[in-house]
N, C-alpha and C positions, 0 to 999 in steps of 0.2 A: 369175534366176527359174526356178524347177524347170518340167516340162513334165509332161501325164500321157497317153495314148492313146485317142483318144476310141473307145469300144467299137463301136460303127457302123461307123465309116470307118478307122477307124489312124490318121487326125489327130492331130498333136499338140495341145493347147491348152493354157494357161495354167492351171497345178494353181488350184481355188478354180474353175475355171469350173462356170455352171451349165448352157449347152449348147454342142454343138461351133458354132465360127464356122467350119464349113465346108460340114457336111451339116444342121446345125440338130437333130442327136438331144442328147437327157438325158443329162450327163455324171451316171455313177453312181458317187459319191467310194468306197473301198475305208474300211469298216470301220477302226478304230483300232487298230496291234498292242497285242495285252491286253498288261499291264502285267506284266515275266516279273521272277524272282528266281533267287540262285545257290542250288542245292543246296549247302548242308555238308558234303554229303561226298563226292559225283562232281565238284561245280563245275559240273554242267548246266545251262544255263538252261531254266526251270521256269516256270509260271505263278505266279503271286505268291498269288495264294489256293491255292497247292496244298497239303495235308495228308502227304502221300508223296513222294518223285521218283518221275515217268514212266521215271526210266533205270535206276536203283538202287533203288529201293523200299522206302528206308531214309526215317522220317520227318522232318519238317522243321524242326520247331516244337524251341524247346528243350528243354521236360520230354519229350518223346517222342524228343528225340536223345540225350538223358541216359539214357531209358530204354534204349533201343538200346546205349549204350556198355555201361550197367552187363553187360547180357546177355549182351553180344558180349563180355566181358572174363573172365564166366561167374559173375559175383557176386564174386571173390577180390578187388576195390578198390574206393574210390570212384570214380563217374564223374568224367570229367575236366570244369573248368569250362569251358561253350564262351560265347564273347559272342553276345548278344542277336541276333538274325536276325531278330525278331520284323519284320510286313512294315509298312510306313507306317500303314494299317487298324487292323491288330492293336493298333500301340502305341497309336491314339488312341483306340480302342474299349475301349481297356484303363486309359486313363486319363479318360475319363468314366466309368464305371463307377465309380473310386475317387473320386472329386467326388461323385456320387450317395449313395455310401455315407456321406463324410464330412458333406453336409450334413444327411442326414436323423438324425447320430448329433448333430449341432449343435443342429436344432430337438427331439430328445428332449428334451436337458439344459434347452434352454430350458421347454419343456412341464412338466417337472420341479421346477424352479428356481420356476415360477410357482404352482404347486400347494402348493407347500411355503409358500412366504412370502404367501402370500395371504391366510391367518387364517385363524384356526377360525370355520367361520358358525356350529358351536351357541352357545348362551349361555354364558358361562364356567361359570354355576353347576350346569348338565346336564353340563359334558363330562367323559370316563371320565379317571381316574389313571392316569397314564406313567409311565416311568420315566426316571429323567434321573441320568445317569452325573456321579459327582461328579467323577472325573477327577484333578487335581491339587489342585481348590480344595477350601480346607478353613473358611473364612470362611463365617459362616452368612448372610450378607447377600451374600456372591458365590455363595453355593448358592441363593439364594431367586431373586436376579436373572435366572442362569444357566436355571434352571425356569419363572422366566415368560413369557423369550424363548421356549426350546423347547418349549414348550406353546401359545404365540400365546395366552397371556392380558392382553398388553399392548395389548389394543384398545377399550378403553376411556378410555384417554386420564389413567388412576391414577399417581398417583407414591408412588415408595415410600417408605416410611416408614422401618423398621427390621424385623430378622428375629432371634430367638434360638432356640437348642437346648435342645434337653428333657431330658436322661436319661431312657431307660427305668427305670436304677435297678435295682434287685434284687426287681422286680415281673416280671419278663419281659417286661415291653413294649418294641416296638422304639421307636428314639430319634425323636424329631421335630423339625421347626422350623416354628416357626409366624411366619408372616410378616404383613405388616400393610402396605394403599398405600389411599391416599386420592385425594378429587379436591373442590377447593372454590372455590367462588362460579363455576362456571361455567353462567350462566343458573339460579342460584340449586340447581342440579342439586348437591347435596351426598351424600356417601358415604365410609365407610368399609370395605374388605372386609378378611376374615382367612383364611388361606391356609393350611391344613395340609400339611407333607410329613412323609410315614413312609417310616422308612430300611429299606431293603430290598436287603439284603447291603453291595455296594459301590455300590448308586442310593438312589432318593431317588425315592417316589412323590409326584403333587402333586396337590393340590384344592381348590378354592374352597368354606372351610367353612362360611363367613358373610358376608355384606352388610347393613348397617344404611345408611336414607337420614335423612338429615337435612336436608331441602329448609328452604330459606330460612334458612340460616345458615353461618357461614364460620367453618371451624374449620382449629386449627393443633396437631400434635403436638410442635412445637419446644421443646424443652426450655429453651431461653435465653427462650424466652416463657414459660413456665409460671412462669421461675425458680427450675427444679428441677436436681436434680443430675444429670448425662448416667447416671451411673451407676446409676443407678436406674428408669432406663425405656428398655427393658422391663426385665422380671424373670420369672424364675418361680419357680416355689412349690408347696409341697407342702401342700394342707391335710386334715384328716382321708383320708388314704393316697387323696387328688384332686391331678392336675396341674396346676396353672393357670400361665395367663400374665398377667401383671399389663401395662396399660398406660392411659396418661391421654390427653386431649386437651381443648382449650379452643375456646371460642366467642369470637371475636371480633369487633370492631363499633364502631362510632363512638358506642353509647348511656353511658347510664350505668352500665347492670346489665352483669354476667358473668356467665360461666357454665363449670363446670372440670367434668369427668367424669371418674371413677376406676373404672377395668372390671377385671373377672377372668374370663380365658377358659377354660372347662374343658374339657379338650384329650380328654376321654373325650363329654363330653355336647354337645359343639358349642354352647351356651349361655354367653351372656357377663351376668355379673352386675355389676350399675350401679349407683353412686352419685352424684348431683349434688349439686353444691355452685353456688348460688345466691346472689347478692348483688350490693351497689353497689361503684361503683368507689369509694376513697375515698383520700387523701393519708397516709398514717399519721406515726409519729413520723421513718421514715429518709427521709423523703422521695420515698419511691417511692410509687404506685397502687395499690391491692390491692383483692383481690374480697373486702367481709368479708362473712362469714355469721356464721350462727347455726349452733350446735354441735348435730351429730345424734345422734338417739339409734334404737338399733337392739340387736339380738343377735346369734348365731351369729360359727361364725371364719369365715366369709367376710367379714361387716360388721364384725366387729374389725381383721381383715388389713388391709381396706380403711381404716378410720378411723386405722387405724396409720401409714396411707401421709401423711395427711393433713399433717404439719410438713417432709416433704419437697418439698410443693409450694405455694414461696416466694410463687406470687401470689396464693395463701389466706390470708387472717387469720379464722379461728374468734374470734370475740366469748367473752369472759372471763364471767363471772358479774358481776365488778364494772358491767362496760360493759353487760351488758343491765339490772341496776339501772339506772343513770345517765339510761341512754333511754330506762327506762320512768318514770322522774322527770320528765322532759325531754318528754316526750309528755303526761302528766296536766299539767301546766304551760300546755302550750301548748293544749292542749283547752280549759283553763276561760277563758284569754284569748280563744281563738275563741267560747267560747257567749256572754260577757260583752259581746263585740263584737256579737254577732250580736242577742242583748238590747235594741241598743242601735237597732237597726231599724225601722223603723216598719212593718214586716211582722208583727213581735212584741211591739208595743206592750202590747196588751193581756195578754198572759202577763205580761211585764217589771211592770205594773202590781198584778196578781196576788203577786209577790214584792215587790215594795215593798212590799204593805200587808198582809201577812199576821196582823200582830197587833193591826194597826189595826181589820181586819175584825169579827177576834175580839173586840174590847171596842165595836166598834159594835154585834155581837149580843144583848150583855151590855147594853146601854142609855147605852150612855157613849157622849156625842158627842165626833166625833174630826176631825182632820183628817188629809184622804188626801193622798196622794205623787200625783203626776203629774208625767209627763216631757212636754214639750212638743216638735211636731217641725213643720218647716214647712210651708206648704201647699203646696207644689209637692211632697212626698212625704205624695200619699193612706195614711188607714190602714186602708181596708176599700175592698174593693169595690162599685162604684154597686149592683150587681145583690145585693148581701147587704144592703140597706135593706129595711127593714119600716117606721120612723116617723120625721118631723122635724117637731121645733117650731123660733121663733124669734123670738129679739125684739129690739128695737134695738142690744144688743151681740154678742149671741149665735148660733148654731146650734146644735140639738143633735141628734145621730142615735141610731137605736138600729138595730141590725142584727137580721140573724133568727138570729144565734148568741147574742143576749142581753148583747150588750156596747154601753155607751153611750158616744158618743163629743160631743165639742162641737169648735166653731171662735170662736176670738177673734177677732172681727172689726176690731178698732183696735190689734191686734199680727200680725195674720196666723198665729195658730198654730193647731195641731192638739192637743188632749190627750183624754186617758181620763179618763170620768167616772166608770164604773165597771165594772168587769171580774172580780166576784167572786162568790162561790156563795150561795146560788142565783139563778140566772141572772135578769136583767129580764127583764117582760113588756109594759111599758107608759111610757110618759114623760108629763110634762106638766107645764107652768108654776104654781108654789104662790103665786108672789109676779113678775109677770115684772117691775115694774117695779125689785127687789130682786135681781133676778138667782138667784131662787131656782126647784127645779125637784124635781117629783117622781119617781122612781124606783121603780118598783111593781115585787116582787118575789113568792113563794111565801109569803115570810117575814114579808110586811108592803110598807107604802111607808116607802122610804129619802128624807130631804128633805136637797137638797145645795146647798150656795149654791156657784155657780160663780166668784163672785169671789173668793172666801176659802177654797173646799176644804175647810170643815166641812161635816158631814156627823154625822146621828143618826137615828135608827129609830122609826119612828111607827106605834104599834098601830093 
């Protein structure tokens, strides 16, 4: 156990005491020797923070002992390399410092890093033209792609379609590609956009030239769907010294109707010009679906180019001349079956009645007594309404009505039926029994009274 002298008395005590165990004074512990280092070039020890030696007065640090040598040698060499002296302090002081530096160079990149891939917040269709270095690719569909990445126009959720190049051509115009991505049936949210880039030396400027929506339909540019030839969509084209781009898309759906669209994008006027083709689905002669329409009729070379297009896209059938004869046969056909059915109504009795006797009428006029046509229908199918009554007679076989449109109606009561007594021009005004026990019945008209036996349907005209 070391001892140390207690200041009061000379007693020794136990080093670590806190008063002497003899005279009872404060043992006062002695300061720590500061922490010393060798001088580099006397070998004195030094204070460990010292900047100079106290003996030599040469510095201590190594760029200032490097400095020293260079001077002391008189500039004629390099300094000689001396090892690191730096003091315990120094080197840790010197190595937080480089953690400091390197984290805050870590959270830049990151700061960076997120700025960049974060997306563009304007709208695609406000934001300005870039440039976008085509690099090595020379694929207009790996340039369109390449551009929508570095642009952060890919936040909309669009897939792409397809992209083709333009020529300027011997117009001076620089070359383009005009690109095309979609997005369909998501929450009915439907669209198409068109993407202009102009080449601009070895880049490639880019911008969103057009967006059409077409909500509530779900459309496909797939060419194996259209059943068209890959090779021809897209296209471009030159029409009176105009650039276009030619491209299609279809509407699909679980109905019976289709719907195929044939556009031209004019690469000067940002305007894209449209043709639909409309129609049923229908089984044709190879066995496949087809959307067939009706052939359009138009002018100018734009609606030529486009109707041009039209045998390239297999899931078209344009209707023949023969074929729209045939359906309009087919339709006048099925019309006079529908009115003939519908004749046969007892909503339309009295019209129906009206054509049956149309000549019978005629020589009732003339004084010849005739007999009329009547269809009978049953009683559980009324032929006028209660509320369009104006008069009834009746007598032990019969019922007869007259309405307030002028048409007489009767009921056979030992057959249950309904017939028309008479439903011709000019109209009744009056009914009444001539003979009731004979089943005869007056019919008072503008014209005269009509006398009609109801059991036998003759009928003749009484001044």
């Amino acid at each position: 156990m070391r001892y140390i002298k207690c200041q009061n008395c000379g007693n020794e005590v136990p080093e670590g005491s806190a008063f002497c165990n003899k005279c009872g004074a404060p043992i006062v512990s002695k300061p720590a020797a500061p922490e010393t280092a060798e001088c580099p070039h006397c070998h004195a020890q030094i204070p460990a923070t010292a900047m100079f030696c106290p003996k030599c007065g040469k510095a201590t640090t190594a760029d200032d002992t490097a400095k020293n040598e260079w001077e002391g040698n008189g500039g004629s060499q390099q300094p000689s390399t001396q090892s690191n002296s730096q003091t315990p302090n120094e080197r840790k002081r010197a190595r937080n410092i480089i953690v400091a530096v390197a984290i805050v160079a870590f959270l830049c990149l990151v700061a960076v890093r997120t700025c960049y891939f974060s997306g563009n917040s304007q709208p695609a269709d406000t934001a300005d033209t870039t440039a976008v270095a085509t690099d090595s690719i020379q694929d207009s569909n790996a340039i369109f792609v390449k551009a929508l990445q570095d642009n952060n126009f890919g936040g909309d959720g669009a897939t792409v379609v397809y992209a083709i190049r333009v020529p300027g051509g011997d117009t001076g115009n620089p070359d383009h590609i005009v690109g095309l991505t979609f997005q369909s049936g998501q929450g009915d949210h439907t669209f198409y956009k068109i993407y202009d880039l102009t080449q601009n030396g070895t880049n490639w400027d880019i911008k969103l030239a057009k967006t059409t929506y077409l909500d509530g339909q779900n459309i496909t540019f797939d060419a194996g769907q259209l059943m068209a030839d890959p090779s021809t969509l897209p296209q471009s084209t030159v029409i009176d010294g105009k650039r276009y781009v030619y491209f299609a898309y279809m509407a699909v759906g679980s109905g019976s109707s289709g719907h195929v669209s044939l556009n031209l994008y004019n690469i000067d006027t940002q305007q894209v010009v449209t043709q639909n083709y409309d129609g049923e689905y229908k089984t044709l002669d190879d066995g496949q679906q087809h959307i067939v329409c009706m052939p359009k009729s138009g002018s100018g070379q734009e609606f030529n180019f486009i109707n041009g297009q039209v045998p390239s896209i297999g899931i078209l059938h344009i209707k023949t001349q023969d074929e729209i004869d045939a359906e309009k046969k087919e339709k006048e056909q099925a019309d006079e079956e529908a009115e003939a059915k519908e004749q046969e109504a007892p909503a339309n009795s009295a019209s129906k009645w009206a054509s049956d006797n149309t000549d019978a009428m005629a020589s009732l006029k003339e004084g010849t007594e005739v007999t009329l046509r009547s269809s009978t229908y049953d009683k559980d199918k009324p032929l006028f309404r209660s509320s369009d009554l104006k008069n009834k007679i009746a007598n032990g076989a019969y019922v007869v009505f007259l309405t307030n449109g002028g048409v007489v109606y009767a009921f056979n009561k030992s057959e249950g039926k309904n017939f028309v007594v008479y439903a011709g021009s000019p109209k009744a005004t009056n009914i009444g029994f001539e003979n009731s026990d004979k089943n005869i019945i007056n019919v008072r008209t503008a014209s005269g009274l009509i006398e009609y036996n109801l059991y036998t349907n003759r009928a003749k005209l009484k001044k």
